[in-house]
LUMTI-733002 format. One line per 8 residues: number of its first residue (from 1); their letters; for each residue x, y, z of C-alpha. Coordinates in steps of 0.5 Angstrom, whole numbers, plus 500, padded with zeros to 3 digits. Layout:
NUM = A = X/Y/Z ~ ...
END
This chain:
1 = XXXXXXXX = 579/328/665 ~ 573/327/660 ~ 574/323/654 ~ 575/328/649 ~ 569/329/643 ~ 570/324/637 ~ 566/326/630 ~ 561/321/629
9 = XXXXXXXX = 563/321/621 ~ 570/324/618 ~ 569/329/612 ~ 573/325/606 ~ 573/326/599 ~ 570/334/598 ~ 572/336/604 ~ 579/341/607
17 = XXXXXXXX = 582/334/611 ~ 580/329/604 ~ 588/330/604 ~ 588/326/610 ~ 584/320/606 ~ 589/318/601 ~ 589/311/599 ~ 594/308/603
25 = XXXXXXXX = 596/315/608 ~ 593/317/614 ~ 586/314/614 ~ 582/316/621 ~ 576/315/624 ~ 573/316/631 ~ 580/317/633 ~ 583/312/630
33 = XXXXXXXX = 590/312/626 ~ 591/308/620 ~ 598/310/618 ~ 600/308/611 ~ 598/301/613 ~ 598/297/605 ~ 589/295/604 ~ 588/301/608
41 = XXXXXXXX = 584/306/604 ~ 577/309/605 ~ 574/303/602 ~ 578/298/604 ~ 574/293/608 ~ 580/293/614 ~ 578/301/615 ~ 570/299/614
49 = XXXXXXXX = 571/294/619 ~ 574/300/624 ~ 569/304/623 ~ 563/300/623 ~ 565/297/630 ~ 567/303/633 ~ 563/308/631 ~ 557/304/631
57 = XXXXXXXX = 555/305/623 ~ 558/306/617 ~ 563/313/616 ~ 564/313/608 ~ 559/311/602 ~ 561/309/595 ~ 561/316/593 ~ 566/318/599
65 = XXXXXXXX = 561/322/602 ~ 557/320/609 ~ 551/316/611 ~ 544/318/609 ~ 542/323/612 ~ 547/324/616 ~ 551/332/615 ~ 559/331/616
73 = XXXXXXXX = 561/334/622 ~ 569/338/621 ~ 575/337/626 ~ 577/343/627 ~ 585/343/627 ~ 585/336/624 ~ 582/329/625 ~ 583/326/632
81 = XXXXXXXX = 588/319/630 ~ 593/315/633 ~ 600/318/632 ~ 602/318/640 ~ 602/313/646 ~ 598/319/649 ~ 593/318/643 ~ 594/310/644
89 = XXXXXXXX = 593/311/651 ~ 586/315/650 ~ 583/310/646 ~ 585/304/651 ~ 582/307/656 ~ 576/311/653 ~ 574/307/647 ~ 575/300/650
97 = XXXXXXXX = 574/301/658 ~ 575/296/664 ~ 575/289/662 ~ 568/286/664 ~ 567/282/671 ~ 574/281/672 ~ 578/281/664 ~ 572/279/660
105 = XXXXXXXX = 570/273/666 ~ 564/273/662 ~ 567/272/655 ~ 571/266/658 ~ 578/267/654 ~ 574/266/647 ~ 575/274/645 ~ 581/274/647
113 = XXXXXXXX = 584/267/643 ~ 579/270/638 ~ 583/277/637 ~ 590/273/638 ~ 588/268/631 ~ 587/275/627 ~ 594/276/628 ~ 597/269/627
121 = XXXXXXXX = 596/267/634 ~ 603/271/637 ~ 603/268/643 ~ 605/261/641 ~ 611/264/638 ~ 616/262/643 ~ 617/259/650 ~ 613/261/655
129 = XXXXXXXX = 613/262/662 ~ 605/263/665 ~ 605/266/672 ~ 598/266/677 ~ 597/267/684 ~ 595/272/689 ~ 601/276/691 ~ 608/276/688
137 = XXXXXXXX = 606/274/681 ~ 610/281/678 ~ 615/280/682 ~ 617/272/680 ~ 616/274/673 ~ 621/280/674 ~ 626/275/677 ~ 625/270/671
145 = XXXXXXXX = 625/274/665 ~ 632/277/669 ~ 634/271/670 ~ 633/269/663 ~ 636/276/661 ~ 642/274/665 ~ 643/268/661 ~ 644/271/655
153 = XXXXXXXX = 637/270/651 ~ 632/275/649 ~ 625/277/654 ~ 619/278/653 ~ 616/280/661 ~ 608/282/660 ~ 606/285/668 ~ 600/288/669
161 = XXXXXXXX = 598/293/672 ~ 602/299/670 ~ 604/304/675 ~ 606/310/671 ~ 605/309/664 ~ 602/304/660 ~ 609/301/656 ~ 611/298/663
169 = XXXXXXXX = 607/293/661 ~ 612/291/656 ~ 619/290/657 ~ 623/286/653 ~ 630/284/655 ~ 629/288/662 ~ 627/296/659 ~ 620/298/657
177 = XXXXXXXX = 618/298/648 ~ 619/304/644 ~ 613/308/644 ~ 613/308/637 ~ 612/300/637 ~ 606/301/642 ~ 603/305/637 ~ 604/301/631
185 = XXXXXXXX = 602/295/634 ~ 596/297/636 ~ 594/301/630 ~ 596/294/626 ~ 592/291/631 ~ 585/296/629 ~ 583/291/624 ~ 583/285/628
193 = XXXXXXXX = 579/290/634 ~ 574/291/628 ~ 572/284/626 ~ 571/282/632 ~ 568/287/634 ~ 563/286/629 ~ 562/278/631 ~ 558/274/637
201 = XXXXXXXX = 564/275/642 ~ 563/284/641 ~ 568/289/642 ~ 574/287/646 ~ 577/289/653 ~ 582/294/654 ~ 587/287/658 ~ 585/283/652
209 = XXXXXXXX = 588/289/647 ~ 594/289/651 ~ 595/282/651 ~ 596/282/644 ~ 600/288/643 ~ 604/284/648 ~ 604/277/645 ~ 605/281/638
217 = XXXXXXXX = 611/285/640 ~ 615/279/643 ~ 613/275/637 ~ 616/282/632 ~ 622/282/637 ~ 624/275/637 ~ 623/273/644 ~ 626/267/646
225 = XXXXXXXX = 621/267/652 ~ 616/270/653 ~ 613/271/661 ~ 606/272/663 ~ 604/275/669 ~ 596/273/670 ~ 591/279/670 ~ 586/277/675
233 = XXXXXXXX = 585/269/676 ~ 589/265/671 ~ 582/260/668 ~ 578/265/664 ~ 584/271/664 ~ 585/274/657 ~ 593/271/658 ~ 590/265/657
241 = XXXXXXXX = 591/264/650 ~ 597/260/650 ~ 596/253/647 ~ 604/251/647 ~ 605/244/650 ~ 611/247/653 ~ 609/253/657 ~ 611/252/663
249 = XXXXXXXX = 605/255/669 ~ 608/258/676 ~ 603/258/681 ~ 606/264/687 ~ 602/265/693 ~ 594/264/694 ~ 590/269/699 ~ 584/272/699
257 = XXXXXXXX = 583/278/693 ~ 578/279/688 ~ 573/274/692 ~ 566/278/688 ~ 569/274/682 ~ 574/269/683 ~ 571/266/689 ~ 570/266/697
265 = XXXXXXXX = 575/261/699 ~ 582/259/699 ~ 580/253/695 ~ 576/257/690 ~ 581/262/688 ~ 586/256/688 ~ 581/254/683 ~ 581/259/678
273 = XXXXXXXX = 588/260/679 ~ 591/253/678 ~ 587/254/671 ~ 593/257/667 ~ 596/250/667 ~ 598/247/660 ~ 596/240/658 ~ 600/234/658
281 = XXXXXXXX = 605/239/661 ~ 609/242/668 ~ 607/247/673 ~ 612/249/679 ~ 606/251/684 ~ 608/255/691 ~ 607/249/697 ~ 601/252/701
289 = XXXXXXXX = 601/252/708 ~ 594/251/706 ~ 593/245/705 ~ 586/246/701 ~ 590/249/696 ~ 595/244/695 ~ 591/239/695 ~ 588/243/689
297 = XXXXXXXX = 593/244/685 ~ 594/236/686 ~ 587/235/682 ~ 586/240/677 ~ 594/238/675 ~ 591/230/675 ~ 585/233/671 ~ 590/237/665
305 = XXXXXXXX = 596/230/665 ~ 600/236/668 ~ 606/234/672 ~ 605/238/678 ~ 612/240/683 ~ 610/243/689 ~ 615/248/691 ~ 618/249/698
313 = XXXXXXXX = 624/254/699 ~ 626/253/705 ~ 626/244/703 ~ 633/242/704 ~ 631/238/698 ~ 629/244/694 ~ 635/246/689 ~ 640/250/693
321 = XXXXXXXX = 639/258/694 ~ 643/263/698 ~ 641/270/700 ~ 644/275/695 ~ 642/281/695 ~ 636/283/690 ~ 633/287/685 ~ 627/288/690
329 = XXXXXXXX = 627/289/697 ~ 624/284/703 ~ 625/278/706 ~ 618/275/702 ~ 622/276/695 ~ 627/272/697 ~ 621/266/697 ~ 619/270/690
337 = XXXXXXXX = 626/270/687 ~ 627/262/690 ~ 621/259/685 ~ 624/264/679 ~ 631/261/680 ~ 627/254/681 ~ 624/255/675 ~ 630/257/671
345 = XXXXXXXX = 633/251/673 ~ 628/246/670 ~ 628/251/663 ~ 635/249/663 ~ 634/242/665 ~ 629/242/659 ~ 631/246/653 ~ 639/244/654
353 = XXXXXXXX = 643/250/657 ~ 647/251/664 ~ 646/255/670 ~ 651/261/670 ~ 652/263/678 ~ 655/269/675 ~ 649/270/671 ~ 643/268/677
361 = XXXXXXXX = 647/273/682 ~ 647/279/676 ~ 640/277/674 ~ 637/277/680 ~ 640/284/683 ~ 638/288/677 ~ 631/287/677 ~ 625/293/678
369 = XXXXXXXX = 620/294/678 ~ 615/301/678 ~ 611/301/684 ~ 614/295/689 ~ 617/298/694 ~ 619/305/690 ~ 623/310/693 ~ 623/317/691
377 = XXXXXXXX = 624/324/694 ~ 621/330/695 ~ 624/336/696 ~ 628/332/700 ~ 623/328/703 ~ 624/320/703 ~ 617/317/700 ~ 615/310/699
385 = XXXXXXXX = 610/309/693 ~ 607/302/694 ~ 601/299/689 ~ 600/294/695 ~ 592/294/696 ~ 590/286/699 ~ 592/284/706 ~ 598/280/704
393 = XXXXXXXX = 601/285/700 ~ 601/290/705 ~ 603/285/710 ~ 610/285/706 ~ 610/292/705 ~ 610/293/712 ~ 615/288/714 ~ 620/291/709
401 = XXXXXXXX = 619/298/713 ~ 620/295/720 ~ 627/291/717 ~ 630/298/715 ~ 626/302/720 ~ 625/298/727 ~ 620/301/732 ~ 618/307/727
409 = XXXXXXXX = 611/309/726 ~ 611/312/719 ~ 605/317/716 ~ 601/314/710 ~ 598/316/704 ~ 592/312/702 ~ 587/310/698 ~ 582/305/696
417 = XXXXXXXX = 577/301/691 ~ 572/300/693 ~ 572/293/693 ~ 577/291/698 ~ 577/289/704 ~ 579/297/707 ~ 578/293/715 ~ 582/288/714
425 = XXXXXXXX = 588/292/710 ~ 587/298/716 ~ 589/292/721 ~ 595/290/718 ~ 598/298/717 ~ 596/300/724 ~ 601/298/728 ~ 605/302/724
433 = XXXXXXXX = 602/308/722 ~ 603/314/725 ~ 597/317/721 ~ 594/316/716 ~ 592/321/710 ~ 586/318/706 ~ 585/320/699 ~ 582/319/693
441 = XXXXXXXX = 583/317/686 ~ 579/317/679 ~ 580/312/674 ~ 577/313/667 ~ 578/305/665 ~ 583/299/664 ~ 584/294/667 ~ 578/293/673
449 = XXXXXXXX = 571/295/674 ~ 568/300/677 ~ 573/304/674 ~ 574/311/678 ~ 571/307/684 ~ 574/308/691 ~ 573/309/697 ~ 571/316/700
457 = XXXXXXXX = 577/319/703 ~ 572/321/709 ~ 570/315/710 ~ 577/312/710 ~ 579/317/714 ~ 574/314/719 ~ 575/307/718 ~ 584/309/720
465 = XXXXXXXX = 581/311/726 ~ 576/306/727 ~ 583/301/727 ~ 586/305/732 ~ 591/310/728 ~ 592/316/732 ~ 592/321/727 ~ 587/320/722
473 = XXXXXXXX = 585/326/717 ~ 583/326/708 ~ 584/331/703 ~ 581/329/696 ~ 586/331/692 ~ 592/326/692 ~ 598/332/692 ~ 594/335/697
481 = XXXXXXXX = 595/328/701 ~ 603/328/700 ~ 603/335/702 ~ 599/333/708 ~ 603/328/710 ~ 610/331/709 ~ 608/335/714 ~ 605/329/719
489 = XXXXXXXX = 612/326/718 ~ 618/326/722 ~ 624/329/719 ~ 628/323/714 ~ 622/318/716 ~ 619/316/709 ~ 611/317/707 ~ 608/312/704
497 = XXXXXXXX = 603/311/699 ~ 599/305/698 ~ 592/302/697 ~ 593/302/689 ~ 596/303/684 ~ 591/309/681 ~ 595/312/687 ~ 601/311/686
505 = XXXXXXXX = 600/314/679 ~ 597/319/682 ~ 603/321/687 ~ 608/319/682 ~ 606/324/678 ~ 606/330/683 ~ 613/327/685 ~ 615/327/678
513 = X = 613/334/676
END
């Protein structure tokens, strides 16, 4: 969808929409809403800053009219502001864009600790819990901040990416913020976009805006943990911003995924992920069957002061876990819930409270997430939503299909950026697929770049044949792709949809309508 067309300058004073333009009322400017906020009148440096750093020059003159030369441009019906998440969402994804080289590698995290101190640094407000790694990282954050959930504390959980609205990314106490208080903390958030917009470290990236929301909607929410899924990597993601000593760092499961930014080894990508680790203070790291990557973690927790434990669930020495029946089916989340509960145990341990079996059991079997194994319907027919898109991923995700479906083939949906590894990830899904439907998506931003860059389905369609799948077709359009693939399927025997997560909002939405 193109981005909709946005005035250069906003008529004020003398025009049919001054009314909008009262001191301390509704002020916008190229789209932006700023809704009653106290200093926010027409010539109040928070709303100059806005319109000199998003609209490139300046929208009002002393006298209230516009620049030099300049005519006003009318907004017929009104003017564009931020009142919506609809409104919110457009302006994340179209005025902001992806994130730059992996969530602003190029900036390191100065922007984003930049943008966190124009709001009092929220993220050092409470306890927090720090999660990297490959493959798994959503899923330990859900175990944890359930587990914590559970015990009677109130959570902040912060997952990336979303897949099907944006306000998935912020759950406190286990259910997803009001839209309302997205919206109004994005619009508190306008000013601080602005200063630094205007400074040496340019216009912030969409991950770096949503990770402040986040660090200021726990911080309004009075979180007594906040816990941090990594976007990409951990030393130069944008979540790594917090300084408290006693942030405890999880390191999950290390492969290979986004090598044109995080590196072409295992060891590299350990590298970059062991970046999260606080200070002079503790990190539960996944023991590898790497040992580079151990040995990894070892070095980087020598070099920070930082008391390393590497975590082996199937150690007997490990603290006890029994196969329970969780949230979030697989046998590779049982590995995911053992760290988390892990790392409950030594929160516990530090901050003086006491494991509830009660609670662990309840905590991990209410756990959800939207796009891991999500199954809907439709008409009737079972269909598995997935936004695994790497080897590793799509090596679970087949493991859960032949648990529950032993020696079935299954049709797959898929579509892929561009920049993954189509070959390899074909090789994992082969055995399984009956046939593949590729297909395609078109992204207008967010978290990575090149946004709306995926894989040709004719070409993915050649590469599933290539890999050995039997039947192999394309259809551009993803609802041309589910209904194809209904009709490949076997009556009760669930499509899947995998590849990314673009993908699964795409079916979700069809499903949903």
């Amino acid at each position: 969808m193109a981005a909709p067309e946005i005035p250069r300058y906003l008529p004020l004073q003398g025009s049919p929409h001054a009314q909008n333009c009262r001191t301390g009322d509704n002020l916008s400017i190229r789209g932006l809403h700023l809704a009653h906020r106290p200093g926010c009148s027409a010539g109040s440096v928070a709303f100059q800053e806005v319109a000199m750093s998003l609209s490139g020059t300046v929208a009002t003159t002393s006298s209230g009219g516009t620049s030099a030369g300049e005519a006003p441009v009318t907004w017929a019906g009104g003017l564009p502001s931020i009142r919506t998440l609809d409104d919110a969402t457009t302006f994340l994804y179209q005025r902001l864009g992806a994130s730059r080289d992996g969530h602003g590698a190029r900036a390191g995290v100065a922007r984003a600790r930049a943008l966190c101190e124009t709001l009092g640094d929220p993220q050092d407000r409470c306890r927090s819990v720090h999660v990297a790694g490959t493959a798994g990282k959503g899923s330990v954050v859900a175990f944890v901040a359930g587990l914590l959930g559970a015990h009677g504390f109130t959570v902040g959980a912060h997952l990336s990416p979303h897949a099907h609205s944006i306000v998935e990314r912020f759950l406190l106490d286990g259910r997803a913020v009001a839209e309302h208080l997205l919206v109004r903390t994005l619009v508190d958030l306008m000013p601080g976009i602005g200063r630094i917009a205007r400074s040496e470290h340019g216009c912030p990236t969409f991950f770096e805006v949503t990770n402040a929301i986040a660090s200021q909607l726990f911080a309004d929410g009075e979180a007594d943990y906040a816990v941090v899924e990594t976007g990409l990597g951990g030393r130069l993601d944008s979540t790594n911003t917090i300084t408290r000593a006693d942030k405890l760092a999880l390191l999950t499961h290390i492969g290979l995924d986004h090598t044109e930014v995080l590196g072409d080894t295992l060891a590299e990508i350990a590298t970059e992920k062991a970046g999260i680790m606080p200070r002079h203070g503790h990190v539960i790291a996944l023991k590898s069957q790497c040992e580079a990557v151990d040995q990894v973690f070892v070095e980087e927790a020598a070099g920070r002061r930082c008391t390393l434990e590497l975590f082996d669930p199937s150690d007997p020495s490990s603290p006890p876990f029994v196969e329970r029946e969780l949230g979030l089916p697989g046998r590779h989340q049982v590995v995911n819930a053992a760290l988390a509960l892990r790392a409950v145990a030594y929160l516990a341990q530090r901050d003086g409270w006491r494991i509830d079996p009660t609670a662990v059991h309840r905590g991990l079997r209410q756990v959800r997430l939207p796009g891991r194994f999500e199954r809907r319907r439709w008409h009737g027919h079972p269909v598995v939503l997935d936004g695994a898109h790497n080897p590793i991923k799509l090596g679970s995700v087949v493991s859960v299909l032949r648990d529950e479906h032993p020696g079935q083939r299954f049709v797959w949906v898929l579509a892929f950026k561009g920049n993954k590894d189509v070959r390899a990830a074909l090789e994992i899904i082969a055995p399984v697929a009956s046939a593949v439907v590729a297909t395609e998506f078109v992204t207008t931003g967010g978290d990575h770049r090149p946004a709306g860059a995926s894989v040709p389905a004719a070409a993915l369609a050649g590469a599933a044949r290539r890999a050995g799948v039997p039947v192999s077709t394309d259809a551009a359009h993803p609802g041309a792709a589910l209904q194809r693939a209904l009709e490949l399927s076997a009556p009760g025997r669930p499509v899947v949809a995998a590849g990314s997560f673009h993908l699964v909002a795409a079916i979700g939405d069809i499903l949903s309508a």
